[in-house]
C-alpha positions in Angstrom: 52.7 -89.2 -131.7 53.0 -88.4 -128.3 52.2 -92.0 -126.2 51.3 -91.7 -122.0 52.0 -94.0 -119.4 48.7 -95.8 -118.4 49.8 -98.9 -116.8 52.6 -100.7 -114.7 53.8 -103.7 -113.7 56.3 -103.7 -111.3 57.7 -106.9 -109.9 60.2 -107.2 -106.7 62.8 -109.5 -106.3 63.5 -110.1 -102.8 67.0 -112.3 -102.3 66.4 -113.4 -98.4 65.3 -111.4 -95.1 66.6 -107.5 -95.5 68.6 -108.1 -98.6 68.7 -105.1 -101.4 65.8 -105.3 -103.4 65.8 -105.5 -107.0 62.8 -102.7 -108.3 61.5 -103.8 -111.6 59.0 -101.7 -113.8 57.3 -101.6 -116.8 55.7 -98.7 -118.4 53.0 -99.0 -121.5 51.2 -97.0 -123.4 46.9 -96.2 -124.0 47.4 -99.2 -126.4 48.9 -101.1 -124.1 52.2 -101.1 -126.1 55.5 -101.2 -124.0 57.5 -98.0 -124.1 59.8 -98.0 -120.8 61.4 -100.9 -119.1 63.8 -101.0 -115.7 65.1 -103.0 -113.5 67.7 -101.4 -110.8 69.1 -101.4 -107.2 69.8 -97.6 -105.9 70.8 -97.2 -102.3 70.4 -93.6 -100.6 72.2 -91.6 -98.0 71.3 -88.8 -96.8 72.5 -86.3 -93.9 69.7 -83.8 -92.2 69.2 -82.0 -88.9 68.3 -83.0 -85.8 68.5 -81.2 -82.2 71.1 -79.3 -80.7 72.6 -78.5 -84.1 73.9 -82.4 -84.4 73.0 -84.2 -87.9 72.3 -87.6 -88.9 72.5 -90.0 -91.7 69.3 -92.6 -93.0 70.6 -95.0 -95.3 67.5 -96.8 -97.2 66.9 -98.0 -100.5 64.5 -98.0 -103.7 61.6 -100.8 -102.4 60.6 -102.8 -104.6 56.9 -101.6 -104.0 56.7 -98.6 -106.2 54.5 -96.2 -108.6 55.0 -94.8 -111.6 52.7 -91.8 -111.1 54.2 -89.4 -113.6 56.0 -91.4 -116.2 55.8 -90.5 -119.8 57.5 -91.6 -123.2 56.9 -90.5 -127.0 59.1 -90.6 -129.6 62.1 -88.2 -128.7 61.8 -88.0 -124.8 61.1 -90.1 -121.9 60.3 -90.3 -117.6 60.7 -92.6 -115.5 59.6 -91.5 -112.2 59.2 -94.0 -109.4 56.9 -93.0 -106.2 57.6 -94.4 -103.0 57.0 -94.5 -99.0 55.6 -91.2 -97.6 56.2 -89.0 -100.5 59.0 -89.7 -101.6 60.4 -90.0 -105.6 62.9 -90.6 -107.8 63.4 -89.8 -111.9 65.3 -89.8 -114.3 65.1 -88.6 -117.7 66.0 -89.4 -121.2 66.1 -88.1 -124.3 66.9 -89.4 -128.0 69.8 -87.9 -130.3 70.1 -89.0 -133.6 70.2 -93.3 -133.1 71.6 -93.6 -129.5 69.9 -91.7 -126.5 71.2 -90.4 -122.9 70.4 -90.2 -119.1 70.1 -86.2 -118.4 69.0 -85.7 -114.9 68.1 -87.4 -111.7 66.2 -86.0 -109.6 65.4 -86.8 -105.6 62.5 -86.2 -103.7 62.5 -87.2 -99.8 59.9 -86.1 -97.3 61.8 -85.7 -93.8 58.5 -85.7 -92.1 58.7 -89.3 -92.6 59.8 -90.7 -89.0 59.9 -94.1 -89.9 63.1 -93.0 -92.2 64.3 -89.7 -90.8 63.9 -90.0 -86.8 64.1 -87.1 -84.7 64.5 -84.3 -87.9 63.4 -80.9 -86.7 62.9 -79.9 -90.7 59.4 -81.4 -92.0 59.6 -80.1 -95.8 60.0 -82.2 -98.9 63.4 -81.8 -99.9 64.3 -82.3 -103.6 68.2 -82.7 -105.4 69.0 -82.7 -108.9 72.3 -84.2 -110.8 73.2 -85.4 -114.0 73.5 -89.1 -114.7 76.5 -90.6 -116.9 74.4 -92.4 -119.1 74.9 -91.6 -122.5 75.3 -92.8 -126.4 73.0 -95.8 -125.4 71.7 -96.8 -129.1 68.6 -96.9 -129.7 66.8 -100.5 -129.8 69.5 -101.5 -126.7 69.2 -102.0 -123.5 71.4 -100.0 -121.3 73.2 -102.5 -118.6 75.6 -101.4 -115.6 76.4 -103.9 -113.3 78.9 -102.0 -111.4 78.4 -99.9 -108.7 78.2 -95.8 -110.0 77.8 -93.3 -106.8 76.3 -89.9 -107.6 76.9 -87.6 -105.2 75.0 -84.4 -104.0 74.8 -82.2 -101.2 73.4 -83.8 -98.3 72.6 -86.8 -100.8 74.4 -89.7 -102.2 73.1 -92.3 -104.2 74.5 -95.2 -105.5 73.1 -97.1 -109.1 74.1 -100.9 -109.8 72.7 -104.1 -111.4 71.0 -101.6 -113.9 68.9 -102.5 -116.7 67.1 -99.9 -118.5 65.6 -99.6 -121.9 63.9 -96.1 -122.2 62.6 -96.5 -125.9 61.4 -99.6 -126.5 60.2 -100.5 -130.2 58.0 -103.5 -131.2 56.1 -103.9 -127.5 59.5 -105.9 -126.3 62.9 -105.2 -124.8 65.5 -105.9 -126.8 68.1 -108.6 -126.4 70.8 -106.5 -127.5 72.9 -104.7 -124.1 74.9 -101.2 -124.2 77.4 -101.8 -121.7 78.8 -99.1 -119.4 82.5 -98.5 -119.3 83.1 -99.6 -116.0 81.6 -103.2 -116.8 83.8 -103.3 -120.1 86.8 -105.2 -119.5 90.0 -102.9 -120.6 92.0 -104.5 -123.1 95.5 -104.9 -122.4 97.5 -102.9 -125.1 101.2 -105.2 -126.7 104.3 -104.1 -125.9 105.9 -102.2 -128.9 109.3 -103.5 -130.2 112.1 -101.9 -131.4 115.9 -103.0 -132.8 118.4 -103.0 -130.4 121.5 -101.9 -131.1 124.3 -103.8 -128.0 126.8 -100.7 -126.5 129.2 -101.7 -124.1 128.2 -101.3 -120.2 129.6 -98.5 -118.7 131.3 -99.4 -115.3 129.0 -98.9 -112.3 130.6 -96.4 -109.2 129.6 -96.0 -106.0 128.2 -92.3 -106.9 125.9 -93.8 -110.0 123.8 -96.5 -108.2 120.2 -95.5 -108.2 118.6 -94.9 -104.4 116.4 -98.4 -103.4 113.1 -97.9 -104.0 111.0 -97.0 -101.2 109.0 -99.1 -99.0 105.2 -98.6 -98.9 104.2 -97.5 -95.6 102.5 -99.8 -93.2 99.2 -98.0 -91.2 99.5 -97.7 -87.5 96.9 -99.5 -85.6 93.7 -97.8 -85.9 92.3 -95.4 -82.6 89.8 -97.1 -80.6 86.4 -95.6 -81.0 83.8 -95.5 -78.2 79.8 -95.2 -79.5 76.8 -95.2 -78.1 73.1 -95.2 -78.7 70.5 -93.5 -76.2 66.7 -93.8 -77.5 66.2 -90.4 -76.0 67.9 -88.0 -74.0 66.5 -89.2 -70.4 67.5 -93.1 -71.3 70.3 -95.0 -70.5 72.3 -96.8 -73.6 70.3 -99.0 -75.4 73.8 -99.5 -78.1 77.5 -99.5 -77.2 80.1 -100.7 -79.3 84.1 -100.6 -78.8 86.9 -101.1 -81.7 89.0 -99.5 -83.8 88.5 -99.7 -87.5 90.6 -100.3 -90.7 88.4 -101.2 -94.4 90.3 -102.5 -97.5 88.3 -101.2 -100.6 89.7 -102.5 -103.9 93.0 -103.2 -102.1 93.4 -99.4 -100.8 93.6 -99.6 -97.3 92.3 -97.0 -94.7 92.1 -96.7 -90.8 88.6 -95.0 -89.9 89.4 -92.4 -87.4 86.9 -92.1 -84.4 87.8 -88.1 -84.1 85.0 -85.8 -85.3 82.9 -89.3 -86.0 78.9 -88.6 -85.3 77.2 -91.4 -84.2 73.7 -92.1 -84.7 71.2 -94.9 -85.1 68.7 -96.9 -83.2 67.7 -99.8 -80.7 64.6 -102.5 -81.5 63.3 -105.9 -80.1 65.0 -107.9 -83.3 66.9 -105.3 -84.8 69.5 -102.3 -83.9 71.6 -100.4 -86.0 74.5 -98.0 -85.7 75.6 -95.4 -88.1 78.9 -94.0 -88.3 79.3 -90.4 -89.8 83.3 -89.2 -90.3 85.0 -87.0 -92.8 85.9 -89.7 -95.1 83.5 -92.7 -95.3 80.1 -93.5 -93.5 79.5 -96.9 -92.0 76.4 -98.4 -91.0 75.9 -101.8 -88.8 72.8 -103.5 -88.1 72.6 -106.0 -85.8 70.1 -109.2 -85.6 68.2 -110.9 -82.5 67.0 -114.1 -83.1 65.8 -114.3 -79.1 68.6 -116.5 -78.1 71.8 -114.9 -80.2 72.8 -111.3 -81.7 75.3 -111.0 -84.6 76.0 -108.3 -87.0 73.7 -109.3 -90.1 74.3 -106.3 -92.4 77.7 -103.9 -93.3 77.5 -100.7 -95.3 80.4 -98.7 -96.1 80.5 -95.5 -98.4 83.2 -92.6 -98.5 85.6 -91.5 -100.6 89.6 -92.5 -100.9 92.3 -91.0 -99.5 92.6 -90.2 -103.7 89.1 -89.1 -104.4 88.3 -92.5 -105.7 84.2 -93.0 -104.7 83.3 -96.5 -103.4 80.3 -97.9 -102.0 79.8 -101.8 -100.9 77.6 -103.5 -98.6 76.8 -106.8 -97.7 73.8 -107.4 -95.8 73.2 -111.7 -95.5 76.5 -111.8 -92.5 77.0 -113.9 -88.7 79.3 -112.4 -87.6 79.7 -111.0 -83.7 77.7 -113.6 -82.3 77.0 -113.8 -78.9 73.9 -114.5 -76.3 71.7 -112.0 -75.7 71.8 -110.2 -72.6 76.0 -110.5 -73.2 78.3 -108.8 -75.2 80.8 -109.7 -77.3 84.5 -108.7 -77.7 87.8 -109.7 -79.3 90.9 -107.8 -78.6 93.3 -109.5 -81.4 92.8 -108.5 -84.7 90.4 -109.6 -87.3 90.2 -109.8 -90.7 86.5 -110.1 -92.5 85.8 -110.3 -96.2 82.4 -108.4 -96.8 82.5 -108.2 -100.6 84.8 -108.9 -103.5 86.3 -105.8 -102.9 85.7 -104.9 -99.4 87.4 -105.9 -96.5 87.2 -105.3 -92.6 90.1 -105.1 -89.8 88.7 -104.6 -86.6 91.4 -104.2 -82.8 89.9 -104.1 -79.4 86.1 -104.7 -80.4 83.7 -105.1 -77.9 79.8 -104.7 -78.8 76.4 -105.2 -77.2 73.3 -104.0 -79.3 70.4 -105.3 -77.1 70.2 -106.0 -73.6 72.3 -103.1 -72.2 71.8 -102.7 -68.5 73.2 -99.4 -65.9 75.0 -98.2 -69.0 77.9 -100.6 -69.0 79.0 -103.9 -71.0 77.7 -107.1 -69.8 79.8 -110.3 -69.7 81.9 -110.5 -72.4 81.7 -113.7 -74.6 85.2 -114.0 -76.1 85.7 -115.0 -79.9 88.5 -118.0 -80.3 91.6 -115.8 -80.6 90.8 -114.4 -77.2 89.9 -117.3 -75.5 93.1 -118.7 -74.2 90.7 -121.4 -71.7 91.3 -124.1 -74.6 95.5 -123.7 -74.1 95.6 -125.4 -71.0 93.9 -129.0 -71.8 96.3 -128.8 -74.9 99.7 -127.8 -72.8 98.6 -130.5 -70.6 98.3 -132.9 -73.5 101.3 -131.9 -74.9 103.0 -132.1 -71.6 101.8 -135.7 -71.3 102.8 -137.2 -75.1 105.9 -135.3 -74.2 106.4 -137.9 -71.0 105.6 -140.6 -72.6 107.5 -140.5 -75.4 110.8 -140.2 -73.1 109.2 -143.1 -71.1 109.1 -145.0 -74.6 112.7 -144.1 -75.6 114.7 -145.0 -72.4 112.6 -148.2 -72.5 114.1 -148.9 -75.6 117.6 -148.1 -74.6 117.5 -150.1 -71.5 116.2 -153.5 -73.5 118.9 -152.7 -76.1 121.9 -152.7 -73.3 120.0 -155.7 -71.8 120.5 -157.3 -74.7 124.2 -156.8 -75.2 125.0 -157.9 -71.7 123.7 -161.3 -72.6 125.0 -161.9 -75.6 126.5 -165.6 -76.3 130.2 -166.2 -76.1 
């Protein structure tokens, strides 16, 4: 008996100021009975065009303030479909096969007309991608749970799935306890070591010509290039955004120099927010930056890209203080530094310098220096030092001279 969506609730769970937002959703039927459930995190990237054939990136995510205009389940098939901002959606669909189901297609709709996410585009349509999802044998009466992060890539358009729960045929008007795990949140289990009888030959001599070659060193990466960007709210403005370093991201231990070369550089300038978006061959990287009227800092990283073997990764953290300085200043650190972001992401950064608010004439504003820079605190401590070091030759001749004082006096 074919059953229609007639109700919703949706709740959002929002973690602290601009953290991800966790969109939860629950479809029923004209009975009220329950007959979808989700609760998921998807992050989106997409490129488009803007003047003078340049293109930029908006990075935004599923709200937690959705519809589910559209949404459907019966007994073999299923939609979720979750309307959002100016006309914008995203579905997916499932379908039953014997007693487990599957994921079969995503699909994207964003409306570039909407300024507040796609500034400056000179295409208004409503553009829409399709791509298949790799959720499948799910049985039937589980919840489907992934955890990890799964990027789905397609042209123009990458979106990235994690902390996913999602039951798409629910029976008895409740979820289900039981979980369908994905692989990449199923711990691999190490296989023993197979044994066999030895039998002991004698060695054969080693020579000179028989040794085998030492293994080879893994490379070390040269310092990263230092990358100059800029933000300008329009074409007749001054920067409103500059920012100075060179850049080198760990992801799961693989590391990788980000190469300024061919980089776009887009983004944007507020009162209490700016943000700067980083385009390159490999990976894109997004910054935003925090006023609090007194201080800036970076508050939120976003990195996505590809490995130098093809492996996809995506990681953000967006609840940092890092890069602070007053506003109206800028800050900078030439020696290196080394952030962790996530469990798996790390940043190097050489020769930053930044200043997202406050930019006068085009040009950097006194630099506040972080620690390793700041070599002011070295002189009260080599003057310290200095001073012990006196002293305690003051202390040890005085000691030598009562010691001879002593012997000359001795009794006969």
């Amino acid at each position: 008996m074919y059953r229609y969506a007639s109700s919703v609730l949706f709740l959002a769970s929002v973690f602290a100021f601009q953290l991800s937002h966790s969109t939860e959703v629950t479809v029923k039927d004209k009975d009220n009975n329950l007959c979808l459930y989700a609760n998921l995190l998807v992050n989106f990237s997409v490129s488009y065009d803007v003047a003078d054939n340049k293109r930029e990136t908006a990075m935004f995510e599923l709200p937690g303030n959705v519809t589910t205009d559209g949404s459907t389940c019966d007994n073999t098939s299923s939609t979720l479909k979750l309307n959002f901002g100016k006309g914008h959606s995203w579905s997916v669909n499932f379908s039953i096969k014997g007693k487990t189901y599957q994921a079969d297609i995503i699909t994207f709709s964003y409306n570039l007309s909407d300024t507040a996410v796609f500034p400056k585009s000179v295409v208004n349509d409503t553009l829409t991608v399709s791509v298949k999802l790799h959720i499948a044998d799910v049985v039937v009466d589980t919840c489907y749970s992934c955890k990890s992060k799964d990027m789905i890539e397609a042209e123009s358009v990458n979106q990235t799935l994690w902390n996913v729960l999602i039951q798409a045929f629910v029976i008895n008007n409740s979820t289900s306890e039981n979980i369908t795990s994905c692989a990449a949140d199923v711990p691999s289990t190490p296989v023993a070591p197979t044994t066999h009888p030895t039998t002991t030959t004698p060695a054969a001599p080693v020579t000179n010509s028989s040794t085998a070659p030492p293994p080879t060193p893994t490379p070390t990466l040269p310092t990263p290039t230092t990358g100059k960007y800029s933000i300008k709210p329009d074409e007749n403005s001054t920067f409103c955004l500059m920012a100075n370093f060179g850049l080198r991201i760990s992801v799961n231990r693989v590391e990788m120099n980000f190469e300024p070369n061919g980089t776009t550089s887009s983004g944007s300038c507020g009162v209490n927010s700016s943000q700067l978006v980083l385009t390159s061959n490999a990976m894109t990287i997004m910054l935003t930056f925090a006023n609090d009227a007194k201080k800036f800092h970076l508050h939120a990283l976003n990195v996505t890209g590809k490995t130098s073997s093809g492996v996809a990764f995506s990681e953000a953290n967006t609840n940092l203080s890092l890069w602070e300085a007053p506003v109206g200043s800028s800050y900078m650190c030439n020696k290196e530094q080394n952030y962790t972001i996530t469990g798996l992401l790390n940043l190097y950064t050489f020769d930053l310098r930044v200043q997202p608010f406050g930019v006068n004439k085009g040009d950097f504003s006194t630099a506040h220096e972080c620690s390793l820079d700041d070599t002011s605190i070295l002189i009260p401590v080599i003057v310290g030092a200095a001073l012990a070091g006196l002293i305690l030759i003051v202390v040890i001749a005085y000691v030598i001279g009562r010691r001879k004082t002593y012997v000359g006096y001795q009794t006969l």
